[in-house]
N, C-alpha and C positions, 0 to 999 in steps of 0.2 A: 413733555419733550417732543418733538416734532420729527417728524421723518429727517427734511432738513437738514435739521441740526446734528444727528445721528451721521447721516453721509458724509457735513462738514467734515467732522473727528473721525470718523473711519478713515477718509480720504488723506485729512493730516496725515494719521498715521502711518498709512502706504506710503507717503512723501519721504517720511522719516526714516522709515525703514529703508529707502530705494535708493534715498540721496541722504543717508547721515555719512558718511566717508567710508574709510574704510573699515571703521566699528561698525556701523551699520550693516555694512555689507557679509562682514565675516557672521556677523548677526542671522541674518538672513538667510545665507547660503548655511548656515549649518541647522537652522530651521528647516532649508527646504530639501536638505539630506534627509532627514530624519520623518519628515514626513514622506516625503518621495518612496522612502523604501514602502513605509508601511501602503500607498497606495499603490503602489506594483505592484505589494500582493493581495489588494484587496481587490484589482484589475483582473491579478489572475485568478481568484476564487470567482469573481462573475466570468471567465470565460470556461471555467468548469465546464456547468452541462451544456453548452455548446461543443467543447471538446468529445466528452461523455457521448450527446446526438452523432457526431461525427464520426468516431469507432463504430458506432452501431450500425449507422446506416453504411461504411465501409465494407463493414463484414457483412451487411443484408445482401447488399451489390454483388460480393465475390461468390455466395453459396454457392455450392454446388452438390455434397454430399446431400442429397434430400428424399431418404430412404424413409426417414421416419414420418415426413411429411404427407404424402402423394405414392403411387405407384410410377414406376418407372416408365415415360413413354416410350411407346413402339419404335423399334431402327428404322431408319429413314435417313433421308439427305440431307438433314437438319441436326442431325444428334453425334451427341458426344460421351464414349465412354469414360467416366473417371474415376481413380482409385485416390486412397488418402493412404498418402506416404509419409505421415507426420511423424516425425522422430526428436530426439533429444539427445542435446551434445555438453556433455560438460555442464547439466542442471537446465543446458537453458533449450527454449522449449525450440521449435523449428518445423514452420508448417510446410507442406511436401505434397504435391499431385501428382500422379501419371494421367494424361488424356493420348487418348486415341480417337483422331477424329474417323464417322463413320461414310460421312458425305461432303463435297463442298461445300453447304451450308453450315456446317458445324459452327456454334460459338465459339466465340473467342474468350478467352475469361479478360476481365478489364485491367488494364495494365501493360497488356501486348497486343503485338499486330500482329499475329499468328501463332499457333500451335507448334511448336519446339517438333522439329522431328525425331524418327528414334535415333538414341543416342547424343542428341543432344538437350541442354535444356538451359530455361533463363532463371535468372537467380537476384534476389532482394541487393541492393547497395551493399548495405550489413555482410548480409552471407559472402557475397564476391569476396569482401573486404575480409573476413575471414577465413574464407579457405585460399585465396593468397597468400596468407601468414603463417611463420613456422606454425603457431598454435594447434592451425585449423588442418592437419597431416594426414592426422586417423578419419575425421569429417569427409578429405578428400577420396579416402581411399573409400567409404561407404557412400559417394558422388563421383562417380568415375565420367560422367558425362561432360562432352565440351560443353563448356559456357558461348551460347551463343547470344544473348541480349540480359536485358535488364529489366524488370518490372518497374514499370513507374508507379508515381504515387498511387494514382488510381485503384493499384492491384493490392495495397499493404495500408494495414490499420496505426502504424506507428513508422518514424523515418528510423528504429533502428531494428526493425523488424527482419527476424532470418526466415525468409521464404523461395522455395523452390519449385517450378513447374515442369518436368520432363518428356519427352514422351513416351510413349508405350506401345505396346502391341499384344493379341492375345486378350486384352482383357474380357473378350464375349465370355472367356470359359469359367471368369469366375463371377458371372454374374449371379445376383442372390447371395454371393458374399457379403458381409456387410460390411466391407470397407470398397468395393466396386460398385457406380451406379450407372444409370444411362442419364442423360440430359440435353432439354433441349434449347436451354436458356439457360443463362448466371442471374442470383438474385432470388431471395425468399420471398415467398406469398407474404401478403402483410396476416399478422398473425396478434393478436393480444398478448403480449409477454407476459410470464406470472407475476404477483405483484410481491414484495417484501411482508414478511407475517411482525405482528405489531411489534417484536422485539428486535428484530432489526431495523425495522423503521426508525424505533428508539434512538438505537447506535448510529443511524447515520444524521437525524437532528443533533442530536451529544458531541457526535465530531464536529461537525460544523460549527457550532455555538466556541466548542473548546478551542478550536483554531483560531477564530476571527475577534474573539476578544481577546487574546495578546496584543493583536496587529490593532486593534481599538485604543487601548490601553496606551500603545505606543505613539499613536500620534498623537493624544493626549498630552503626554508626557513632552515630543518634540514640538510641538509650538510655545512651551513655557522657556524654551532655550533664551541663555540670557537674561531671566529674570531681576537679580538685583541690579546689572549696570541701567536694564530698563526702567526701572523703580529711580532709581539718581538721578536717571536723564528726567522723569516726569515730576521730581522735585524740583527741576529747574525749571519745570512748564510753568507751576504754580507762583514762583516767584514773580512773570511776567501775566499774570490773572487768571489762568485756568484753574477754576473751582475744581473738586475730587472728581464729580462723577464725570466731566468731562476729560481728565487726564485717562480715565481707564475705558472711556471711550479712544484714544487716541491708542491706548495699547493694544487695546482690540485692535485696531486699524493696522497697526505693526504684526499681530498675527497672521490677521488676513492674509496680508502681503506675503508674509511665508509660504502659508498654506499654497495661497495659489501658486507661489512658486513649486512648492512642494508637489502641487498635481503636475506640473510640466514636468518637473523632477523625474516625479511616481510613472507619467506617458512614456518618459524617454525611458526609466529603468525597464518598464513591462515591454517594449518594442526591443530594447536586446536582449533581455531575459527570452521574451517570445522566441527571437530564432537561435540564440545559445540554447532552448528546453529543444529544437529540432537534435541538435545531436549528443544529447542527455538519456538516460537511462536510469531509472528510479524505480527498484521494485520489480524489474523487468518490464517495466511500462514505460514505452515512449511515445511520442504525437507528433504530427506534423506542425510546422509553424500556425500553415494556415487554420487549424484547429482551434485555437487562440484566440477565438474571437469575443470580444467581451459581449454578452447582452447589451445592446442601448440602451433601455431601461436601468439596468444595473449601474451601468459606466455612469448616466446621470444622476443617479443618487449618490455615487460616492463623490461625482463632480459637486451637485450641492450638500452632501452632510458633510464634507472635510472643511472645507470655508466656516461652515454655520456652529462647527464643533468648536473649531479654533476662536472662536468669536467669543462663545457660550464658556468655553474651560477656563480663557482671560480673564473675562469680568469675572467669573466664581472665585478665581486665587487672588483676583482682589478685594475681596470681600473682607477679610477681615485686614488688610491690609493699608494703615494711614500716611498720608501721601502730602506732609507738610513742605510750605515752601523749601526751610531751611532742612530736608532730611526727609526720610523714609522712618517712621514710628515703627519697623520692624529689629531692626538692629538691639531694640530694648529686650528685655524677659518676655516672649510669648505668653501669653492666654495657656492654662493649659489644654490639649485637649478633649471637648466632652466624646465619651463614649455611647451612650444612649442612642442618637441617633447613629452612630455607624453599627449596632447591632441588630434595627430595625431591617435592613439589607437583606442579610443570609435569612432572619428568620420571617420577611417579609417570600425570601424564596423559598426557604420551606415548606409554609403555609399555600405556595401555588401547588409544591408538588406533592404534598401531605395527600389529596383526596383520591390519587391515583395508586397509592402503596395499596398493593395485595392483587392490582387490577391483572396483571399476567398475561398469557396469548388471548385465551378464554373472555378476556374481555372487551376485544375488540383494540382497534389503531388507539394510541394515546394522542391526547390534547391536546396539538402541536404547540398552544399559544402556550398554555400553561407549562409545559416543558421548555420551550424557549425562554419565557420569562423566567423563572425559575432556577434557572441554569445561571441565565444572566447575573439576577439578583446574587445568587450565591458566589459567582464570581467577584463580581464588581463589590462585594461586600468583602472582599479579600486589599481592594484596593482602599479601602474605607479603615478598617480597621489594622492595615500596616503602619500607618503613620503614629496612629495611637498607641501600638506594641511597642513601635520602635522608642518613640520618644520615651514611654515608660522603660523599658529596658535600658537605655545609655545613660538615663537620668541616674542609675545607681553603681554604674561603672566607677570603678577606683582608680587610685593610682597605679601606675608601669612604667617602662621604658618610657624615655623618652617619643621614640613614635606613636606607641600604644598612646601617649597621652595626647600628641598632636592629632589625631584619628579621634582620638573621644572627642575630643573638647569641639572639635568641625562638628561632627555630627548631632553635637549636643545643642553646639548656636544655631543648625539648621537640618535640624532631624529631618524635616519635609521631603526636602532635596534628596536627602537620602535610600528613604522609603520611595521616592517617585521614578528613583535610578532601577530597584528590584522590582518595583509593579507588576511590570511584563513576565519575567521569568515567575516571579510566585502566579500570577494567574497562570501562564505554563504549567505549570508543575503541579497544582490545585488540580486542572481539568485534566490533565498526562494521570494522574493518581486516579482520580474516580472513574475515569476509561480504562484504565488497565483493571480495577476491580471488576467492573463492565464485564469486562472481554472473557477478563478468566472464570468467571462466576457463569457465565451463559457458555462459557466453551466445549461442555460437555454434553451439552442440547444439541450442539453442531456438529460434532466427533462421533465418528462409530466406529466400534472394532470390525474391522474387515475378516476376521478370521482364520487368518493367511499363520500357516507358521514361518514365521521369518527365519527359527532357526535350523530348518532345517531346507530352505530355497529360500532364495532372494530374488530374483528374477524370473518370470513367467513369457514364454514365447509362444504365441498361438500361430500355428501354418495356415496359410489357406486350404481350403478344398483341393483336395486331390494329391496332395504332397505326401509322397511315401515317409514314414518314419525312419527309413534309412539316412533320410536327406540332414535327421538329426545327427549323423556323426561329425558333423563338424564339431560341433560344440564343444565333444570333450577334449578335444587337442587344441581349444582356445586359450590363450592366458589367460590365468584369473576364474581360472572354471574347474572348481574339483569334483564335483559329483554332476552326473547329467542323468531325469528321471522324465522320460518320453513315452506317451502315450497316445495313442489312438484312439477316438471316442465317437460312438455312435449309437445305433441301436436295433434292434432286431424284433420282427415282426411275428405275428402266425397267418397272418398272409400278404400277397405281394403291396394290395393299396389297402387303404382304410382298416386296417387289424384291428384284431376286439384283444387283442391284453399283446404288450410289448415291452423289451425291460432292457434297458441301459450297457452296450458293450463297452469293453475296456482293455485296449492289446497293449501290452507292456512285456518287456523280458523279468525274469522273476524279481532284479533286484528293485524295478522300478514296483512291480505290483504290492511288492512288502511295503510298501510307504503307504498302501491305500487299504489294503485288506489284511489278515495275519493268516501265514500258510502252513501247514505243517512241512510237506515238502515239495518241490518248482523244479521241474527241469526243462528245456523247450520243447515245444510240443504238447505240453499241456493245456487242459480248456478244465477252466473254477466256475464255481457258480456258486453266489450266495444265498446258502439254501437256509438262515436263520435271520434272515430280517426282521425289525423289530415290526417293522408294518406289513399289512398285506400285500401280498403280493401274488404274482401266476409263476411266479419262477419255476416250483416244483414241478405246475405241467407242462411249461416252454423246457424243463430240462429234459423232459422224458428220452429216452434213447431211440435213435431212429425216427423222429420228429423232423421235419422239415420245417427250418425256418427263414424268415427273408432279411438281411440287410439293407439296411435304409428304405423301408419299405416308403411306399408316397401314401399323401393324405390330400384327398378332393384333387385339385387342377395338378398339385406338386409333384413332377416327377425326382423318383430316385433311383439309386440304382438298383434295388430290389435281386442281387442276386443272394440264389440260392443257396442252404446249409443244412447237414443232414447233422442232429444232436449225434455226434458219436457214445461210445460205451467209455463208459470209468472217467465223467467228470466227478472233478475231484470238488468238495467240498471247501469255501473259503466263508471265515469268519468278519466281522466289520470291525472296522478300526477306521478313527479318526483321520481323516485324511490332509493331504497339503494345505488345501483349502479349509478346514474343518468340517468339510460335508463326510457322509458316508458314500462308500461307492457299493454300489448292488449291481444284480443282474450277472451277465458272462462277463467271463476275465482271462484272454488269452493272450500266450506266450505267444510271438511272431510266426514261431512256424507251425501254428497251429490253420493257419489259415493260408490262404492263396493272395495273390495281388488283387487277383479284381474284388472280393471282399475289401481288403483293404482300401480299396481305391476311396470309396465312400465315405469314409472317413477321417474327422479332421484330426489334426496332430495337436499336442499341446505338448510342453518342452520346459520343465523346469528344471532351472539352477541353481547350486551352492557354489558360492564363490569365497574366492582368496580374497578378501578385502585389501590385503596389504599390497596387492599387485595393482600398478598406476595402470586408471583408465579401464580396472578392467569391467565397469557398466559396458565403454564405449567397444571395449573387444566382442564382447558379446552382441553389440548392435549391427558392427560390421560383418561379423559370421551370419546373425540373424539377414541382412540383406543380402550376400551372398549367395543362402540361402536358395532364400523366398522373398522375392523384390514385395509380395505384399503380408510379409511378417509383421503381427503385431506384437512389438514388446513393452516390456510392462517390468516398472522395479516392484518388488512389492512394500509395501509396508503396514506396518498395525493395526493401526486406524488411518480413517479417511475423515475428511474434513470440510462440508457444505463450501460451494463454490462461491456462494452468494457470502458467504462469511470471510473467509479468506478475502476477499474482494476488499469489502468493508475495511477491515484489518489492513490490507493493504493500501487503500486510501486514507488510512489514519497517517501510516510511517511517512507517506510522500508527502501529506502535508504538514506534519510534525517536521519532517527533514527541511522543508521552506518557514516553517514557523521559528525553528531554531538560528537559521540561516539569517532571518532578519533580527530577531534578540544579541545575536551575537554582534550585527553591524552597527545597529541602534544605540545599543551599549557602547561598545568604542565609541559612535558620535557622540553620545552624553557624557562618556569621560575626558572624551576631549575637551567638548566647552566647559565641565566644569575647571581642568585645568587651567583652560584660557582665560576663566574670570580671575583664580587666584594666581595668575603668572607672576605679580607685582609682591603678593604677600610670600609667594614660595622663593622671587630672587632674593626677597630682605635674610627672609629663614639662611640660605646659604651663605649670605651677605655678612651674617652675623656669625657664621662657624657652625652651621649644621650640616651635617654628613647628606651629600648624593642619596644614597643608601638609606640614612633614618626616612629622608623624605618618602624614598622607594616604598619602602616596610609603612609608613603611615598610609601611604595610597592603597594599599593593598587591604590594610586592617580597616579602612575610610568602608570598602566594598564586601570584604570577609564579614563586617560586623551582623549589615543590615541586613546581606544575602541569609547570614543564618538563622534571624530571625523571621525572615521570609518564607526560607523554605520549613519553618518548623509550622509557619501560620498554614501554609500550603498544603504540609501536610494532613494536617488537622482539618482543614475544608476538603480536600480531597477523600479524605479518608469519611466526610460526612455524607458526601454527594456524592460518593460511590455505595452507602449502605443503603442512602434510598434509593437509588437508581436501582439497585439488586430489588430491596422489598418492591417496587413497583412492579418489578419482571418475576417476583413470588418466587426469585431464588434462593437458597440458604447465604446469608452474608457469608461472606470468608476474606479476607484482607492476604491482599497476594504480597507476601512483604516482601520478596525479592524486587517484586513491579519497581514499588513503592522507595525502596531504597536503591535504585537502577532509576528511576525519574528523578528524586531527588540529586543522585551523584551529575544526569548527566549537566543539571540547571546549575548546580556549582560548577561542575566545569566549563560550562560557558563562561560564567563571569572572568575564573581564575584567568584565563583564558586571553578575555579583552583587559583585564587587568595588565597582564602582562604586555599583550601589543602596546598598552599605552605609555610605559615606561620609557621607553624610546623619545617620547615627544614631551615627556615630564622632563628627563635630565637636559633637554634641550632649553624649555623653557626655564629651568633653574639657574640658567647661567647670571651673573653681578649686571653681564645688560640690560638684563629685564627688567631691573629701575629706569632706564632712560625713558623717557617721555619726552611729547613734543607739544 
């Protein structure tokens, strides 16, 4: 057969499709819905790490905190003091500067055209838009500053990002804080980032595969739209001389047609998707439009594989299918079908991922190819072996209602159709299952107990340098604050610089010192010393009586403040006990008025809280006392465990594309139950024509979708629950099957369909009406 010849029929087919009236066209446009969605988001998975590049180099641009990087350059006419005033309102997070410029050369950080003076400052779109709002009341009261401008894009990594830059003054005195720096530019050194260790490289190959083969799946599925009237229509090709193979060359042709419609579709869906995702919030992640940008590379692959698929899935579902002048040889008793090769699939993906089970960290990156394939096969072996379930499971369905029977007996003349309607959601739910195993089997590699006892503080305030712990009485006359335990911590020398043995101070009133150490008896004016530590120590000779010792003594260039302290008579003896944090506390332990101010001076504050839970907002009562304060209070909720950033991340790029994966299953579906409607419009006005109930039909369409979804999702499970136990052996962790995941994926893939089930009711009882026999 000739190229030629091929183009001829293709080309018919385009004809057909473009100019058959208006069957053709409804044809067509519900083809090029159904592909359109799925290439939006196959648009939007290529403009990913572009988006990804884009945040990164966002936040490279704006750095400025870069204490951990470089030493802080010298003052000068050029430099800029900055503190990070990062806070959290209501969960969500809110990044925060104070700059104080030190000379007219000062940077500018990008975004504005000047440094905010004191007392006023510029503020993200979001944040404006926020403390505007009754919501945003308590926010304002902890932002007391006039709003003087706006940061533009430039300055913020997402359009719905709450960001503030203020100014300030003073901040020379807490430089070597570490939340104050000096700078003389915005923008990090280029640096090597660290890389991902092989098992979250894993996880992020895993999500990707599991996302993108639904949306695979699904435009598979929407260019077969219309199948039987198109099979009728190429019975009547045959009557005027077109042999077989040339008829399903022509339906290819009518694919085509689709598809490419369906890429304009797919461009116009991702071009408002694009700037509707500008004022979206997913996960607390948002982007710019401009972020959006598809790879070229990417964009023309899926410009040429969506054509070439649609082409390719035609001619295969006519493969078994005979295309007589007078009729379509489908409408007889099917073939049944064979199983053998669709079990080759999963255990052809097996056999990829079989030589990596036991490989773990220790063994270096996995196989990228061989996981990709793998994954695939096991998926795509879900779409393989659906149709064969299905067909054997309806095959022995029995009598019922009347609906119940109208539902079987559809499904039994065209299981296919059926199976090809759930494809998408069980591969969903297949890949949703073995990631959720994933997740929860490696979760505890990621987790660590932070040590914190929660139950006895929930929130931790650190002051800056120099802040008296008097400055803590606010807090207990905050709402929402029943106990307040404030300490002062530093450390004491035996001589003014470089001391040969030093041991750990700790000034608290007695009731805050019984949470760290056990006393016999506290009254103020007392000085403890933990004279039974389990490790060595110098304690015993730093406590001698009449010993002089130093405060915040300095070590090499450091200066501190090194005043002076003479060990008085009758410190009293303190025992260790498990503290807030779970550490031990050693070394001295005084009451307030054991000491003078300029000791204390040196010393930083730390400020823990138990709180009324039941009292609204009271995190955020506490944020605003804490600012009140100490504009550079750091606070902190606590909790249990802490949980790898790099993981959370991941995790979080599962949900936001799982939340767009579901997004298109659910619209995909409506379009597919639509045109199947639209084929039987004729058979369902006769049904009512003849005295069938609204209602029975209602209940058959439902039981039409109930049937196959529940054989879907039980195959689903079964493949998920396989491709989650190797994915575990591969990562050498103990299998465990998270059943809540598992029964939480499964509910929410049923409720999708229930779902579009129902939207489509509306457009069934419409079509059942006695006119739907008319023709013209």
């Amino acid at each position: 057969m000739s190229v030629a010849q091929w183009a001829r029929d293709l080309a018919m087919g385009v004809r057909f499709a473009l100019t058959g009236g208006r069957e053709g066209w409804t044809r067509a446009l519900l083809t090029a819905v159904g592909v359109g969605l799925g290439v939006a988001l196959l648009l939007l998975t290529t403009a990913i790490p572009s988006a990804l590049d884009a945040r990164h180099e966002r936040e490279a641009d704006r750095t400025d905190i870069t204490w951990m990087d470089s030493p802080a350059p010298p003052k000068g006419e050029d430099t800029l003091l900055v503190a990070d005033l990062d806070t959290e309102y209501r969960g969500q997070e809110i990044r925060g500067r104070g700059m104080e410029p030190e000379g007219p050369g000062a940077p500018v950080p990008p975004g504005l055209d000047a440094v905010p003076a004191v007392g006023e400052m510029a503020v993200s779109p979001a944040l404006r838009e926020l403390l505007e709002s009754d919501s945003g009341k308590l926010l304002r009261d902890r932002l007391p500053d006039r709003i003087t401008g706006t940061i533009a894009e430039e300055g913020l990594v997402g359009s719905r990002e709450f960001a503030f830059v203020r100014g300030a003054e003073g901040l020379a005195a807490h430089l070597g804080d570490y939340r104050v720096t000096r700078i003389d530019h915005f923008g990090a050194s280029d640096s090597a980032s660290e890389g991902l260790d092989p098992v979250l490289l894993l996880l992020v190959i895993v999500v990707f595969v599991v996302l993108l083969m639904p949306v695979a799946v699904f435009i598979a599925t929407a260019v077969r739209f219309g199948g039987e009237r198109r099979d009728r229509r190429l019975a009547a090709l045959r009557l005027v001389g077109a042999d077989g193979r040339m008829t399903r060359r022509i339906a290819a042709g009518e694919a085509l047609a689709g598809s490419v419609l369906g890429l304009l579709f797919g461009t116009a869906f991702f071009l408002v998707g694009r700037q509707l995702a500008g004022q979206a919030v997913v996960y607390d992640v948002s982007v710019f439009p401009s972020y959006l940008d598809p790879s070229p590379l990417l964009a023309l692959l899926v410009a040429v594989a969506v054509p070439t698929a649609a082409v390719l899935v035609t001619l295969f579902a006519l493969r078994g299918v005979v295309i007589e002048p007078l009729g379509v040889v489908r409408t007889a008793r099917p073939a049944r079908r064979r199983l053998w090769w669709r079990l080759l699939l999963p255990l052809a993906g097996l056999a990829m991922l079989y030589p990596m089970i036991g490989q773990g960290r220790e063994g270096g990156d996995f196989n990228q190819y061989l996981v990709v394939g793998g994954v695939v096969l096991l998926l795509i072996g879900v779409t393989a072996l659906l149709p064969w379930i299905v067909e054997r499971f309806v095959a022995r369905l029995g009598a019922g209602p009347v609906a119940w029977q109208l539902a079987v007996r559809r499904i039994q003349v065209n299981s296919g159709t059926a199976a090809r309607m759930v494809n998408g959601v069980a591969v969903a739910v297949a890949g949703a299952v073995a990631l959720q195993m994933l997740f929860a089997g490696v979760d505890d590699d990621y987790t660590r107990d932070t040590g914190r006892d929660v139950s006895r503080a929930q929130m931790q305030v650190t002051l800056s340098d120099g802040m008296p712990a008097s400055a803590t009485a606010g807090f207990a006359s905050t709402a929402g604050v029943e106990k307040v335990y404030a300490f002062s911590e530093g450390s004491v020398g035996d001589r003014r610089t470089d001391p040969e043995s030093s041991e750990q101070v700790t000034v608290g009133d007695c009731a805050a010192l019984r949470e760290v150490v056990r006393l016999d008896s506290c009254a103020d004016g007392d000085v403890f010393a933990v004279l039974d530590p389990s490790y060595e120590s110098d304690i015993k000779a730093l406590a001698t009586p009449g010993r002089v010792l130093y405060f915040d003594p300095s070590y090499g260039d450091d200066e501190g403040a090194r005043v002076a302290w003479t060990v008085p008579e009758g410190v009293k003896n303190a025992r260790e006990r498990v503290g807030l944090t779970a550490n031990t506390t050693t070394g001295f332990l005084f009451t307030p008025a054991a000491l003078d101010g300029e000791a204390l001076a040196g010393l930083r504050t730390e400020v823990y809280l138990q709180l009324d839970r039941s009292v609204p907002d009271h995190q955020e009562q506490v944020r605003n006392t804490a600012a009140a304060v100490d504009p550079l209070a750091d606070v902190m909720v606590w909790s249990a465990t802490e949980q790898s950033e790099k993981f959370t991340a991941i995790r979080t790029g599962l949900f936001v594309g799982a939340a767009c994966v579901l997004a298109l299953i659910g619209a995909s579906l409506l379009v597919t139950q639509l045109e199947q409607l639209r084929e039987r419009r004729k058979l369902l006005s006769s049904l009512v024509a003849f005295g069938t109930r609204r209602r029975t039909l209602g209940l058959s369409v439902l039981w039409q979708t109930a049937v196959p979804i529940a054989v879907g999702l039980l195959l689903s499970a079964v493949v998920g629950l396989t491709l989650g136990t190797v994915l575990l052996k591969m990562t050498g962790t103990p299998v465990r099957v998270d059943w809540p995941s598992l029964l939480s994926m499964t509910g929410v893939g049923a409720a999708v369909v229930l779902v579009v089930t129902l939207l489509s009711l509306p457009p069934l009882l419409k079509l059942v009406r006695p006119e739907g026999l008319r023709t013209e």
